[in-house]
OpenMM code with the backbone's topology and positions (N, CA, C; nanometers):
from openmm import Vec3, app, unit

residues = "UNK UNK UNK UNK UNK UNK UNK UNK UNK UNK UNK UNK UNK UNK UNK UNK UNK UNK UNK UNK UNK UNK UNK UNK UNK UNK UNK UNK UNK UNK UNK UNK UNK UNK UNK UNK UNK UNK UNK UNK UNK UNK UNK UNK UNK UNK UNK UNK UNK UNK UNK UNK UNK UNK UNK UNK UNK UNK UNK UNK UNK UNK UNK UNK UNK UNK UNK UNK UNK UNK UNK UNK UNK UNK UNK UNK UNK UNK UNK UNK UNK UNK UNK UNK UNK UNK UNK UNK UNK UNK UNK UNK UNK UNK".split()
positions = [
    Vec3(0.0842, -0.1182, 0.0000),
    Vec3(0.0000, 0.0000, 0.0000),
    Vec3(0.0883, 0.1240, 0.0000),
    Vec3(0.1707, 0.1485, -0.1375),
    Vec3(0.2290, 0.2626, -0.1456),
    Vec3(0.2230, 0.3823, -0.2595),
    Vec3(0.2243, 0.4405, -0.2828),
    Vec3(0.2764, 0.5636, -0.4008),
    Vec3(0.2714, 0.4149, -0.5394),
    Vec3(0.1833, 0.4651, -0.5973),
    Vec3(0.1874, 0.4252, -0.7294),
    Vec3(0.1698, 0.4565, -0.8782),
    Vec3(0.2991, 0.4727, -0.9736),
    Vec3(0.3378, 0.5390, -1.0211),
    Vec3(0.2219, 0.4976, -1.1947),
    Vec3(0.1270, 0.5828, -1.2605),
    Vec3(0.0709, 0.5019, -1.3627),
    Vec3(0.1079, 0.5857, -1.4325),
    Vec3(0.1081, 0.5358, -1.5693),
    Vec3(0.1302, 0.6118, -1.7456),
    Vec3(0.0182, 0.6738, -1.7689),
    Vec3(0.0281, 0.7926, -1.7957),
    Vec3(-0.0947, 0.8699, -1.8725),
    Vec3(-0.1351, 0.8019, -1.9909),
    Vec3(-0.0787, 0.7042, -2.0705),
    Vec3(-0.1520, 0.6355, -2.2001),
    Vec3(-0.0939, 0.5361, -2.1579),
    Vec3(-0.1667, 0.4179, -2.1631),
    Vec3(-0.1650, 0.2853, -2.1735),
    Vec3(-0.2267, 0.1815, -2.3015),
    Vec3(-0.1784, 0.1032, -2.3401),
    Vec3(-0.2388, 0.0337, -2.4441),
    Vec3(-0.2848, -0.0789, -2.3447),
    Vec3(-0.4545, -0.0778, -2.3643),
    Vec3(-0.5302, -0.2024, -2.3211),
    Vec3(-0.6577, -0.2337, -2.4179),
    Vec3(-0.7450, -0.3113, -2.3419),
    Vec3(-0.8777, -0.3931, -2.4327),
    Vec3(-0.9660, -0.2487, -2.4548),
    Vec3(-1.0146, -0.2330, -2.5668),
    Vec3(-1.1232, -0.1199, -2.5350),
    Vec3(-1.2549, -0.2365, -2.5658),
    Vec3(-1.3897, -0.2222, -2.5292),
    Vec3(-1.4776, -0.3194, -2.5199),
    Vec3(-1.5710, -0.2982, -2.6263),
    Vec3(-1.5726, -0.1570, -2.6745),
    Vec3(-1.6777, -0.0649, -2.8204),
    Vec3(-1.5642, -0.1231, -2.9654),
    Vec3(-1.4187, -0.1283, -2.9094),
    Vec3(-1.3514, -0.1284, -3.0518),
    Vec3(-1.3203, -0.2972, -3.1001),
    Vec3(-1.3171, -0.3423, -3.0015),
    Vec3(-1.3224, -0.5048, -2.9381),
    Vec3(-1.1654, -0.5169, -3.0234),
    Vec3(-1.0768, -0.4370, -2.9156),
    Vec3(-0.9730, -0.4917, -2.9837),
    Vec3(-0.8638, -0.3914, -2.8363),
    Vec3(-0.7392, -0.3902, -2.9061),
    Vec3(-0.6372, -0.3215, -2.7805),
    Vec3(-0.6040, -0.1454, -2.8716),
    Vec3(-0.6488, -0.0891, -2.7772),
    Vec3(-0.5935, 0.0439, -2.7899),
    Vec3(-0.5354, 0.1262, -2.7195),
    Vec3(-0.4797, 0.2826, -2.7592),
    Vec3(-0.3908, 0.3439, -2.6350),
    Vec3(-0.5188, 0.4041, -2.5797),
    Vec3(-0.5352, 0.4037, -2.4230),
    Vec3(-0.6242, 0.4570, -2.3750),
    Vec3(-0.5461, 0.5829, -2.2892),
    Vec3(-0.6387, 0.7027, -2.2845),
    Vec3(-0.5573, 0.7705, -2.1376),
    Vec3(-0.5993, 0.7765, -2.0134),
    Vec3(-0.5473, 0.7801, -1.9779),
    Vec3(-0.5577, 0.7343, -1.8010),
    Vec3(-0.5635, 0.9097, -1.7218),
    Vec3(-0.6890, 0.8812, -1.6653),
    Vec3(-0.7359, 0.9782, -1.5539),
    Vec3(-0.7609, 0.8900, -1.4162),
    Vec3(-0.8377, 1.0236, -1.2986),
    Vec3(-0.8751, 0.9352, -1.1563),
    Vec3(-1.0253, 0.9910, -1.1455),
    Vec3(-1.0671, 0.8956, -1.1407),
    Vec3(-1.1949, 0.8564, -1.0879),
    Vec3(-1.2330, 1.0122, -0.9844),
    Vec3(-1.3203, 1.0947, -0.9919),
    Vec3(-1.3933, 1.1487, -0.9107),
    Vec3(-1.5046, 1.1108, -0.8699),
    Vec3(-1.5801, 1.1594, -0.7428),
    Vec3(-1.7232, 1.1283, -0.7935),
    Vec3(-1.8090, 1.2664, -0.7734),
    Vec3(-1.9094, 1.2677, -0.8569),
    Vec3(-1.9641, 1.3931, -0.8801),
    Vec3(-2.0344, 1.4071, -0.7758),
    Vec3(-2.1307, 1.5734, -0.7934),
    Vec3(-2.1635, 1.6033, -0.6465),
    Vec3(-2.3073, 1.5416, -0.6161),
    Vec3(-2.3749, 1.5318, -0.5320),
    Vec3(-2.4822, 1.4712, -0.4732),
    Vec3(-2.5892, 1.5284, -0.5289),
    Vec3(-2.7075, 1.4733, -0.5890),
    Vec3(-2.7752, 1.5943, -0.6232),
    Vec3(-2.9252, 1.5329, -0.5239),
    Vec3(-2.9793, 1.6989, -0.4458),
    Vec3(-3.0556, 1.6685, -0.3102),
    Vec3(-3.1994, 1.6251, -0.3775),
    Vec3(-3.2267, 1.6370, -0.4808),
    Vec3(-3.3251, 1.5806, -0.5302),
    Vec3(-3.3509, 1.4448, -0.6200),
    Vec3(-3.2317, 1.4330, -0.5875),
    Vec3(-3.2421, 1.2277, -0.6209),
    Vec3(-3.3137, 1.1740, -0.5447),
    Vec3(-3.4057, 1.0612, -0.6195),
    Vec3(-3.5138, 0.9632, -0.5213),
    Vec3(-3.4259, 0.8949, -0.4186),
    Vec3(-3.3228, 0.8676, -0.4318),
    Vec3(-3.2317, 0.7924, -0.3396),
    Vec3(-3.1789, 0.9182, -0.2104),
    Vec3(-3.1982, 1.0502, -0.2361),
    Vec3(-3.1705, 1.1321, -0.1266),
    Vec3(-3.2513, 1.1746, -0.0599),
    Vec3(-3.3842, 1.1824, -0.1395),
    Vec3(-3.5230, 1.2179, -0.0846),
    Vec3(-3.5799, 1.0882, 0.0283),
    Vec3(-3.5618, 1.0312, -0.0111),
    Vec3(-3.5876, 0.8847, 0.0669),
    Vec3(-3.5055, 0.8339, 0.2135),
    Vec3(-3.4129, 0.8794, 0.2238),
    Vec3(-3.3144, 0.8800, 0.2835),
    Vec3(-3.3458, 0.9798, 0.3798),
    Vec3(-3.3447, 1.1137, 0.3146),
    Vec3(-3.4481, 1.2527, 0.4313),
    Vec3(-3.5971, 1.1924, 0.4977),
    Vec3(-3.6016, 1.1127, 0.4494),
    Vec3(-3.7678, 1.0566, 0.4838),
    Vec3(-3.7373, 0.9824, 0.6117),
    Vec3(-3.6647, 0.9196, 0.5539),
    Vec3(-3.6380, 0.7908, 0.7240),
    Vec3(-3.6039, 0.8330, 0.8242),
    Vec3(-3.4537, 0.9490, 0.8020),
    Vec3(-3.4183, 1.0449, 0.9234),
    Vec3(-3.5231, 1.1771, 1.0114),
    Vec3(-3.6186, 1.1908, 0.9285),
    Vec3(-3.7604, 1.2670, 1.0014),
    Vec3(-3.8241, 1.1824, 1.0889),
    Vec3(-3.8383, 1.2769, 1.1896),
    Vec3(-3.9386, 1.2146, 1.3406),
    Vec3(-3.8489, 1.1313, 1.4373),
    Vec3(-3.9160, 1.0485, 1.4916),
    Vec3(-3.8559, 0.9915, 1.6402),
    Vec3(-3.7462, 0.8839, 1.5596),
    Vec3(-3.6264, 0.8117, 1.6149),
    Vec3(-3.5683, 0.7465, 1.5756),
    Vec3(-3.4513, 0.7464, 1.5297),
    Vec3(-3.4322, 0.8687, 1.4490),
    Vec3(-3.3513, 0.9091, 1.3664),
    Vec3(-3.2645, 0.8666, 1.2858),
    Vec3(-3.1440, 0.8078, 1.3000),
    Vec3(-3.0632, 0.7656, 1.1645),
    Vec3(-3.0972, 0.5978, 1.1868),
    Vec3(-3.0798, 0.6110, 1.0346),
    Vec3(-3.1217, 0.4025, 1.0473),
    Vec3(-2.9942, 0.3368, 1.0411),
    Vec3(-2.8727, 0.3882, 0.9981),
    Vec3(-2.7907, 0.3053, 1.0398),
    Vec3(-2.6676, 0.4026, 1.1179),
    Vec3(-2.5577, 0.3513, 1.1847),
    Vec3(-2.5116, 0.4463, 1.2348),
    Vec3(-2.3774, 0.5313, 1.1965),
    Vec3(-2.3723, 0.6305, 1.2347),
    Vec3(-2.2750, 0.6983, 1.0881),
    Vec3(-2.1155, 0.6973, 1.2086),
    Vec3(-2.0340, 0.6943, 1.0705),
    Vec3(-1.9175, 0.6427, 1.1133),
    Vec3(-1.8413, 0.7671, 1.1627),
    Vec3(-1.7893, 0.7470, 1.3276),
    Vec3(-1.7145, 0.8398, 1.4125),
    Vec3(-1.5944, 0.8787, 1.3606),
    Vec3(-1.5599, 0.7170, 1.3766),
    Vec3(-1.3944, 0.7497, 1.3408),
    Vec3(-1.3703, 0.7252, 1.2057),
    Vec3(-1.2574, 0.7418, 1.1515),
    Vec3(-1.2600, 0.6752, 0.9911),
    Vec3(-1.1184, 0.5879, 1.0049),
    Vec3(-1.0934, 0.4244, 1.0274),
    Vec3(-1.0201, 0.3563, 1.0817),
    Vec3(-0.9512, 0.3651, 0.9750),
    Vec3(-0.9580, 0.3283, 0.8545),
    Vec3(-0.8968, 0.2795, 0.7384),
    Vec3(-0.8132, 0.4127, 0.6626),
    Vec3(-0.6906, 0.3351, 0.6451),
    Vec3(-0.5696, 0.4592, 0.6079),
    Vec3(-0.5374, 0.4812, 0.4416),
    Vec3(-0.6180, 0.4255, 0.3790),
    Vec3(-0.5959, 0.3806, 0.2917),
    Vec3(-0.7390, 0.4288, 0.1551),
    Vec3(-0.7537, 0.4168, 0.0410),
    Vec3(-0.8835, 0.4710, -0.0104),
    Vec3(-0.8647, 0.4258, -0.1282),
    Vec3(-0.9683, 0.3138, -0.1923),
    Vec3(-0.9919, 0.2506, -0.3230),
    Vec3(-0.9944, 0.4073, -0.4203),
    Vec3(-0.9083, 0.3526, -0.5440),
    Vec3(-0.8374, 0.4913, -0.6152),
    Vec3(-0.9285, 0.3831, -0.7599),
    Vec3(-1.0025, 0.4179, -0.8622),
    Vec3(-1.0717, 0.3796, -0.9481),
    Vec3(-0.9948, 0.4633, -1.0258),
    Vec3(-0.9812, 0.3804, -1.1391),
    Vec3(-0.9178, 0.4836, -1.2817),
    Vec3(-0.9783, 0.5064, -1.3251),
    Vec3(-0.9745, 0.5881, -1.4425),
    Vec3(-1.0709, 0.6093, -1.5439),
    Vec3(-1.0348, 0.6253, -1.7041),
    Vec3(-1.0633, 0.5009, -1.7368),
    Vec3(-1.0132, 0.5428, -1.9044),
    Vec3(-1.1104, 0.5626, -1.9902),
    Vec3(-1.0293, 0.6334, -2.1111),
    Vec3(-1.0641, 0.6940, -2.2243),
    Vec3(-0.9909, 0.6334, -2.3633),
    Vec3(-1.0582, 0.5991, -2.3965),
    Vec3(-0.9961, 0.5388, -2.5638),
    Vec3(-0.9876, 0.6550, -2.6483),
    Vec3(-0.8623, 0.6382, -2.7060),
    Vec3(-0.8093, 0.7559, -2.8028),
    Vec3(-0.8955, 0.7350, -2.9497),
    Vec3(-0.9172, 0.6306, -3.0228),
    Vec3(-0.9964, 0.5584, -3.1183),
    Vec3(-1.1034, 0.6253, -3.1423),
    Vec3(-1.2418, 0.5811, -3.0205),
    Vec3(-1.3484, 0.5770, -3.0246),
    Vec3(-1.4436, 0.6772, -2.9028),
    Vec3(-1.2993, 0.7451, -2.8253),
    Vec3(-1.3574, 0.8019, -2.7159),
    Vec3(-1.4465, 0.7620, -2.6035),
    Vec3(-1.4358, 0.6126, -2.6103),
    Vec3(-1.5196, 0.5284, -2.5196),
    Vec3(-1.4697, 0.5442, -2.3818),
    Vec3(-1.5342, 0.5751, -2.2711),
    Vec3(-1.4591, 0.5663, -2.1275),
    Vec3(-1.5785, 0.4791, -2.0255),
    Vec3(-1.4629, 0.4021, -1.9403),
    Vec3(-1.4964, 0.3018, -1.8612),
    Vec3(-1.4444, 0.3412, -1.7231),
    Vec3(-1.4613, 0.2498, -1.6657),
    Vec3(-1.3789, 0.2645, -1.5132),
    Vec3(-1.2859, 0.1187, -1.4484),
    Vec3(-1.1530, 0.1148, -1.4246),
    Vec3(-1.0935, 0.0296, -1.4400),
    Vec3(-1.1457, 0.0105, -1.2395),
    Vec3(-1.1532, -0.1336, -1.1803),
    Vec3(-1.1817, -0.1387, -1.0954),
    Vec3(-1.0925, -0.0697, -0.9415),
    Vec3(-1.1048, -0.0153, -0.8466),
    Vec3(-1.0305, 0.0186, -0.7517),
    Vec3(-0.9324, -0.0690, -0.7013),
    Vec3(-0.8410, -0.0596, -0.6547),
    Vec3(-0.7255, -0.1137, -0.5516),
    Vec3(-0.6745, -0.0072, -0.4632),
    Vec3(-0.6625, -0.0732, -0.3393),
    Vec3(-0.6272, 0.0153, -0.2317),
    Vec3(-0.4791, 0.0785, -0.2253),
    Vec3(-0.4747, 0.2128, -0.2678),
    Vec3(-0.3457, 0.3001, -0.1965),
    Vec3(-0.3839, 0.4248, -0.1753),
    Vec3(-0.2237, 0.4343, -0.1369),
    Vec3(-0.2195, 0.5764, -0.0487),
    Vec3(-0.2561, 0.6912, -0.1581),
    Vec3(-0.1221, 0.6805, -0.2464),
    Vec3(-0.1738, 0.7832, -0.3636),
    Vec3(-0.1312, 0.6922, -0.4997),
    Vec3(-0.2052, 0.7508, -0.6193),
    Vec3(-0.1510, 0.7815, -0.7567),
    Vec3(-0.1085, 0.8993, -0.7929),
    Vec3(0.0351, 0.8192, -0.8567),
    Vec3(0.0763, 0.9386, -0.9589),
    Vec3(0.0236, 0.9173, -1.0705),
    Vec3(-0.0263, 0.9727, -1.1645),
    Vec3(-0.0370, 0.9632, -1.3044),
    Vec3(0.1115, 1.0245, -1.3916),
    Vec3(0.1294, 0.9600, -1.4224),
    Vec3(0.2517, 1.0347, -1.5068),
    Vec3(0.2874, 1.0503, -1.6760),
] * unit.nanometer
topology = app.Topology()
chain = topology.addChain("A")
for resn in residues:
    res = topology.addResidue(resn, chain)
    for name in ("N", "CA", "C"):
        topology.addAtom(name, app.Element.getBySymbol(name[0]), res)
């Protein structure tokens, strides 16, 4: 779990071109919350009145570490995917 160094272009599978291309390599953000999603509205619903949160929200944050998701882009076809997370500290993109 250390500093890991990735290539801004990589040649891998693209899945639209069904073949290997140079893709470029970004990091995964995630966009902002939006308060009127059925999934946020619903969520405000449960926390109203007696009871309050349904599950319980986390104090501390134990884990030192944070799943880093890539994100590629095919140079070809402009197709972008998300390569799955693995745990480190940081990426470099380089």
């Amino acid at each position: 779990m250390k500093n890991v160094n990735v290539p801004k272009e990589i040649n891998t599978y693209c899945p639209k071109c069904k073949g290997h291309t140079v893709h470029t390599v970004s990091l995964y953000k995630a966009g902002k919350r939006r308060a009127l999603a059925a999934g946020e509205r619903a969520h405000a619903r449960e926390k109203i009145g007696y009871g309050g949160q349904k599950y319980p929200l986390q104090r501390t944050f134990a884990k030192t570490t944070k799943k880093m998701t890539l994100r590629l882009k095919c140079k070809t076809c402009n197709y972008m995917y998300h390569k799955d997370g693995i745990r480190l500290r940081k990426v470099n993109i380089q």
